[in-house]
N, C-alpha and C positions, 0 to 999 in steps of 0.2 A: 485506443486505450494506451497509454503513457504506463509504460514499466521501465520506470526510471524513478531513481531519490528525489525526485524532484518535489514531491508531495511530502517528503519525510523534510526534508529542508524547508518547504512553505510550512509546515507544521513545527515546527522548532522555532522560529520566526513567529509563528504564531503566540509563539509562550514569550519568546521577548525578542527584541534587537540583538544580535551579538556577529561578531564577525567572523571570516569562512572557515581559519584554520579551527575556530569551535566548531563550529558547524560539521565539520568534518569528523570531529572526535566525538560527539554525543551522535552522530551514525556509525560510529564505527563501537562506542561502547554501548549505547542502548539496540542498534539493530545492526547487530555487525553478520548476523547469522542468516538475515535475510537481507540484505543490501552490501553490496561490495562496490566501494568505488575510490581508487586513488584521490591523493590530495587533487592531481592536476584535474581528476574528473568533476572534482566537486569544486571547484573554482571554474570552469568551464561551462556547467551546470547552475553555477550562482549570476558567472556574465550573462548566460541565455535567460536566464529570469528576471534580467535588472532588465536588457534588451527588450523582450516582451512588455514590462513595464508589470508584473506581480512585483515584484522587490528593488527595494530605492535603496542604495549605499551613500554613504558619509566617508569620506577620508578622516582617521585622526591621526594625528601628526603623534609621533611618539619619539621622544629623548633618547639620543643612541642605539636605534630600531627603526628599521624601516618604514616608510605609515602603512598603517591598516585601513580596512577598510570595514566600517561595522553598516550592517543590513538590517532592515525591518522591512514587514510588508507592506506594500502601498493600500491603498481600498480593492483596488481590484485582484492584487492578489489572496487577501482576505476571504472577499466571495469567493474567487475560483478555489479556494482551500474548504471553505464550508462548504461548496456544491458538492466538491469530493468525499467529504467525511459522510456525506447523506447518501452518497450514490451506494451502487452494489459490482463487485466484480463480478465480473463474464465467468461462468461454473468451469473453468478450466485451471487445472491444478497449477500454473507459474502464474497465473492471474491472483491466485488465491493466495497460495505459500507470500507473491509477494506484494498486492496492493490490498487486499483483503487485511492481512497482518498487520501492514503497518497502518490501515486504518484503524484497525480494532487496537492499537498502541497508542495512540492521537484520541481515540474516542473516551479511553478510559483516560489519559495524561490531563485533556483541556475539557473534555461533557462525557462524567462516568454513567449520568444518568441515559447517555446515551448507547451505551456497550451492547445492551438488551435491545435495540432495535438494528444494532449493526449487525447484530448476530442473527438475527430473525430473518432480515432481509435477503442476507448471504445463505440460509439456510432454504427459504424459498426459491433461491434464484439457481441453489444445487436441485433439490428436489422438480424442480420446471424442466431442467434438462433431464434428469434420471426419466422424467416421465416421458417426455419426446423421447429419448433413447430405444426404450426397451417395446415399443409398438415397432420400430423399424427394425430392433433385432428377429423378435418375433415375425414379422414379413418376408425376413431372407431366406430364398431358399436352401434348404438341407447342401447342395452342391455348393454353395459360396463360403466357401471352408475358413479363409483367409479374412472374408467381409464378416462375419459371424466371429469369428474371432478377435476382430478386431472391435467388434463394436461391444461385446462380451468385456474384452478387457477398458472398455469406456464406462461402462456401468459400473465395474469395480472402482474403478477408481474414482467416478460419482458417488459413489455407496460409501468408499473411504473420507470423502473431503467429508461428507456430509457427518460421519462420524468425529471427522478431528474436529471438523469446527464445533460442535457440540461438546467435546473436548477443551475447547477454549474456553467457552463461557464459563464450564465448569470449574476449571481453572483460575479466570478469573474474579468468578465467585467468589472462591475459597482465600484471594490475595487479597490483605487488608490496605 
């Protein structure tokens, strides 16, 4: 799993061409609270994706300014951007807070029709763990104070995602 802007960038690319120093600004003003990444990171992030071959650059030559360079996605980065928007994060809380999020920002921004299955999905994929969880808490013996606690405070925090992300849709809901 990729917990990196790399999919917030394919998905901006997605809505058009434009080049990195935007790129950069529309992650830091549309998801600045969930992605953090320096200029150099996101230009280093933009060469590993040309490299790969998901995103093709253009130099344009600009009057009294340095050239830029404007990006779009290629076909392959495309698919691997839709395969992502359909997938489900792994029920762990930095998976969720941050590929989860900016999926469900991308799903509503490019397929709204799709919010309601991203959210279903992720909600399934919490509740599958809560369910594994709490048979293995139940199994540990009384003496494993530490194991018992630890997997206690797993469920909480399976119980919480499950809660915010329900919170989200609701949320999203209600934004026109």
């Amino acid at each position: 799993m990729v917990l990196s802007p790399e999919y917030a960038f394919l998905g901006f690319l997605a809505q058009r061409p434009t080049h990195g120093y935007e790129l950069h600004q529309r992650l830091t003003a549309d998801l600045g609270h969930i992605w953090h990444a320096s200029t150099s990171q996101t230009y280093n992030i933009l060469k590993r994706l040309e490299r790969q071959g998901f995103i093709a650059g253009t130099v344009q030559e600009q009057a009294n300014r340095p050239d830029r360079t404007q990006f779009h996605l290629t076909a392959t980065g495309r698919r691997r951007f839709n395969a992502w928007l359909h997938a489900v994060a792994p029920a762990q809380s930095r998976a969720i807070r941050l590929d989860f999020t900016t999926r469900l920002y991308f799903a509503k921004a490019i397929q709204p029709e799709l919010v309601a299955a991203v959210v279903e999905a992720q909600t399934a994929e919490i509740r599958a763990r809560l369910a594994a969880l709490k048979p293995i808490l139940a199994g540990l013996p009384p003496d494993q104070i530490l194991n018992r606690q630890s997997l206690r405070l797993r469920v909480r925090q399976m119980t919480l995602l499950l809660d915010w992300v329900q919170e989200c849709r609701k949320a999203l809901e209600e934004t026109p």
